[in-house]
C-alpha positions as CSV (number, residue, x, y, z in Angstrom):
1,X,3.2,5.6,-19.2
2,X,1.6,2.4,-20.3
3,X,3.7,-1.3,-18.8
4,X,4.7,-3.1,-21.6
5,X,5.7,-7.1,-21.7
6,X,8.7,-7.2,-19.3
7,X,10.6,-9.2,-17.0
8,X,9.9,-8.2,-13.2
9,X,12.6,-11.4,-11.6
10,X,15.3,-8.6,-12.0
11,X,13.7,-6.2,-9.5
12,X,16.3,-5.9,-6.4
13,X,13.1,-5.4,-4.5
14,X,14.9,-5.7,-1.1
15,X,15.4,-1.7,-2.3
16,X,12.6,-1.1,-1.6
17,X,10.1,-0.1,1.5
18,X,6.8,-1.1,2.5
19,X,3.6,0.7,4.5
20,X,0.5,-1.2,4.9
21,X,-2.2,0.5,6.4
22,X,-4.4,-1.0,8.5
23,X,-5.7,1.4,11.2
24,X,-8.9,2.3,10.1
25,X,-12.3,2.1,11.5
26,X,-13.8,-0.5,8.2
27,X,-17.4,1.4,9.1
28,X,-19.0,0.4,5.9
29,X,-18.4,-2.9,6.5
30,X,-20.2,-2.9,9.5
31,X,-19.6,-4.2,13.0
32,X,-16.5,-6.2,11.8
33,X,-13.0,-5.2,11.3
34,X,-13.0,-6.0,7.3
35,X,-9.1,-6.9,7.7
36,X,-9.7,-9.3,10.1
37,X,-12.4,-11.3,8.3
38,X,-11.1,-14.8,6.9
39,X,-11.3,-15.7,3.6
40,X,-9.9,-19.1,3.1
41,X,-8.4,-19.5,6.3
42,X,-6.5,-16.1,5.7
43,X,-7.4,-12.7,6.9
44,X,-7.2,-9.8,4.6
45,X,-4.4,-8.3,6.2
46,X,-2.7,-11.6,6.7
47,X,-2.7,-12.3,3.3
48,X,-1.4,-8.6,2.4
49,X,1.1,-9.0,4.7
50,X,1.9,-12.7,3.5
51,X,2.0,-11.3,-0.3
52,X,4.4,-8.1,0.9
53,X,6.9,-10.8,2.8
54,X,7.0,-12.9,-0.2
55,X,8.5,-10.3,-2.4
56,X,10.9,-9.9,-0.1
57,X,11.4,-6.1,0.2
58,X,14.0,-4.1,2.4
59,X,11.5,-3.0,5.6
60,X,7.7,-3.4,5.9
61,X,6.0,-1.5,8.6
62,X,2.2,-2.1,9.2
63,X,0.3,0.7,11.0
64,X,-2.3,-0.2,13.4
65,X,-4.8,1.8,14.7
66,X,-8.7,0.1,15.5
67,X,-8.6,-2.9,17.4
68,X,-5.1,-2.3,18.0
69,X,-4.5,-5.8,20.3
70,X,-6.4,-7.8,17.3
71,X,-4.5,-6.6,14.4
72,X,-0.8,-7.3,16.1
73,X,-1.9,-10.8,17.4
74,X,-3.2,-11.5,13.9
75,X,0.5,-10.7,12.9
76,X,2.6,-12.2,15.7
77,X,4.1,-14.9,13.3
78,X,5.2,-12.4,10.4
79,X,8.8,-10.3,10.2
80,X,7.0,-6.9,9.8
81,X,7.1,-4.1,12.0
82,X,3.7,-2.8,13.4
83,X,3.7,1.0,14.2
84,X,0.6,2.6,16.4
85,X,-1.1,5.2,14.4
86,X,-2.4,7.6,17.7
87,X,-4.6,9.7,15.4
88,X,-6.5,6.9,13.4
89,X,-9.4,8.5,13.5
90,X,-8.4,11.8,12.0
91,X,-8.5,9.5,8.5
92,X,-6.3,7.4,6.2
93,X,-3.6,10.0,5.6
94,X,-2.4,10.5,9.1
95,X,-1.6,6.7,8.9
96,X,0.4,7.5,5.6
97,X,2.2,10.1,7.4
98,X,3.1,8.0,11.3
99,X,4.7,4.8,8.5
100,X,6.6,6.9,6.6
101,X,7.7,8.4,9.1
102,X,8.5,4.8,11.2
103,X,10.7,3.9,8.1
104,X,14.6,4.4,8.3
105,X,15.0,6.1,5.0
106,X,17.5,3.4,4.1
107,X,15.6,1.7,0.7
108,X,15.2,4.3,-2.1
109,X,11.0,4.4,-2.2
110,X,8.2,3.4,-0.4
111,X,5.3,1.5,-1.9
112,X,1.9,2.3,0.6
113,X,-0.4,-0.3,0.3
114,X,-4.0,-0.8,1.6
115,X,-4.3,-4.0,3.3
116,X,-7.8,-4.6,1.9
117,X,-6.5,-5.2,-2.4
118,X,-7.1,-9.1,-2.4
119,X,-6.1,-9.2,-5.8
120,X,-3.2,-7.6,-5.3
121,X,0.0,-10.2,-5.5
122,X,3.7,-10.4,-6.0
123,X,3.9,-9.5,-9.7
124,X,1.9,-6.6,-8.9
125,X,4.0,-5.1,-6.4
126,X,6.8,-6.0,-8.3
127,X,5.3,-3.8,-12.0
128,X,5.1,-1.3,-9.9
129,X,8.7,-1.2,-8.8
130,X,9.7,-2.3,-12.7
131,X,7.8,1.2,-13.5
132,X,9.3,3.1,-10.7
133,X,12.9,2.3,-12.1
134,X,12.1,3.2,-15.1
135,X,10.1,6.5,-14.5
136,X,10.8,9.8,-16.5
137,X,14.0,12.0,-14.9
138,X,11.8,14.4,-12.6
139,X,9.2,12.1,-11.2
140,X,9.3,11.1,-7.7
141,X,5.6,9.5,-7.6
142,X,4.1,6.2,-9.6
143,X,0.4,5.4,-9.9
144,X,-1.3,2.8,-11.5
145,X,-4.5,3.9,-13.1
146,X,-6.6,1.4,-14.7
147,X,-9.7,2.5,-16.9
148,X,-8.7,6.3,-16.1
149,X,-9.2,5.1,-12.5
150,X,-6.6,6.0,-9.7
151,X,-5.4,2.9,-8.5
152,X,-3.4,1.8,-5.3
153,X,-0.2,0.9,-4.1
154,X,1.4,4.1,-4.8
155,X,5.2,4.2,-5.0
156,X,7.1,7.8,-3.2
157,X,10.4,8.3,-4.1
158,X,12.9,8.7,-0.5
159,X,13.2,12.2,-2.4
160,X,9.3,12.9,-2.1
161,X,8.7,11.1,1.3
162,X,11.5,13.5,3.2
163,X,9.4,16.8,0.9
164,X,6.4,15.4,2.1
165,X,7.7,15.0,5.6
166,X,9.3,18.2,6.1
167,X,5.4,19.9,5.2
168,X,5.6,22.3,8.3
169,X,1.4,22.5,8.5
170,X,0.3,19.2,7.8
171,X,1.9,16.9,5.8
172,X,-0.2,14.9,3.5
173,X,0.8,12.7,0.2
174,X,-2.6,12.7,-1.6
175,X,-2.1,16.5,-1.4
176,X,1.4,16.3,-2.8
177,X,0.3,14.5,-5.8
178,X,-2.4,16.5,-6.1
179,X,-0.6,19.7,-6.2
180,X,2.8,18.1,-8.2
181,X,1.2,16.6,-11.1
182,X,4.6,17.0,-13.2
183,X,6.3,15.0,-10.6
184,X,3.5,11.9,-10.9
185,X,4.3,8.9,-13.4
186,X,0.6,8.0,-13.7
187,X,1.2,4.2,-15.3
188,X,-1.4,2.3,-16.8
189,X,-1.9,-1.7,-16.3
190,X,-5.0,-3.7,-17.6
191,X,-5.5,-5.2,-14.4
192,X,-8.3,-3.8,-12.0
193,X,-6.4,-5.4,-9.0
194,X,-4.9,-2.3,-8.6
195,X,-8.3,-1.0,-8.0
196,X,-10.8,-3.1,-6.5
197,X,-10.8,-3.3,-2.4
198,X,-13.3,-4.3,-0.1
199,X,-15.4,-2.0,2.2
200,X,-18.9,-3.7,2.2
201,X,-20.3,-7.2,3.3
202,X,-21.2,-7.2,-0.7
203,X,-17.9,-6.6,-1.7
204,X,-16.6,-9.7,0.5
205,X,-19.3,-11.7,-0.3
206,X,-18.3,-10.9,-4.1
207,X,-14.7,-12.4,-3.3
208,X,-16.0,-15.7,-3.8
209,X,-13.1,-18.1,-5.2
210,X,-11.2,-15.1,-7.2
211,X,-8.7,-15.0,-4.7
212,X,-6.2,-17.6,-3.9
């Protein structure tokens, strides 16, 4: 599926659910938390979150993890609901799992977002919900791909969160894509915002004035 010219103000994006991750331990970044670090004032995840509340979706739950205290008091003026993530250390998709499963199952899909996409803004979100209403009959998952490259936020389907959820062993969403390709809208954009993120020093160093 390839996103042609369209017009995203129609979106009834209050339909929608939001998971921002940001548990994790940032190791390659060194001894900071990467989501913490200011970039014009902002932190990462503040300006994630500040992009998320903007759109103006139905719930947004933010799952904390590493430096716990920090992350919430970094938040304490947003709407959005954190949610501690016990077994942050077990990796990124036990966080996937503890927000979907904080959501009320009220709003029709779930975009999961990483909270270190700088580039990532409104319009992108909101493309990704344009391509999620307008997905084949049959897929339950949407993700953006840009130069053949798997991109984030992923969009889940309330159908494909409660399968994924009701995995008796260990439930796990990267697995479910991975083993239900015909159920996966993989949608192309010529935008690497849906693929660059920051894990390094470099990489922040690299932000420079290309986010706003």
């Amino acid at each position: 599926m390839h996103i042609p010219e369209i017009d995203i103000s129609q979106i009834a994006s209050n339909e929608y659910a939001i998971v921002i991750l940001a548990a994790g331990l940032s190791k390659r970044m060194g001894a900071e938390n990467k989501l913490l670090m200011q970039h014009k004032g902002q932190s990462l995840l503040e300006r994630c979150v500040s992009v998320v509340e903007k759109t103006v979706v139905g719930e947004v739950v933010v799952v904390v993890g590493h430096e716990r205290t920090a992350t919430e008091r970094a938040l304490a003026e947003s709407n959005v609901k954190c949610v501690l993530n016990e077994k942050y250390l077990t990796g990124q998709q036990s966080s996937v799992i503890c927000g979907l499963q904080s959501l009320s199952g009220r709003q029709k899909a779930t975009l999961i977002c990483l909270a270190d996409q700088p580039l990532i803004d409104k319009s992108h979100l909101l493309k990704l919900m344009w391509a999620f209403e307008n997905r084949s009959a049959g897929k339950e998952v949407v993700v953006p791909m840009y130069n053949k490259q798997r991109g984030n936020p992923v969009v889940f389907s309330n159908i494909a969160r409660t399968t994924v959820l009701e995995q008796m062993v260990k439930p796990d969403c990267r697995k479910y894509i991975d083993n239900n390709p015909d159920r996966v809208s993989w949608v192309s954009f010529d935008d690497q915002a849906y693929i660059l993120d920051i894990d390094t020093p470099a990489d922040f160093s690299a932000l420079g004035d290309s986010v706003s």
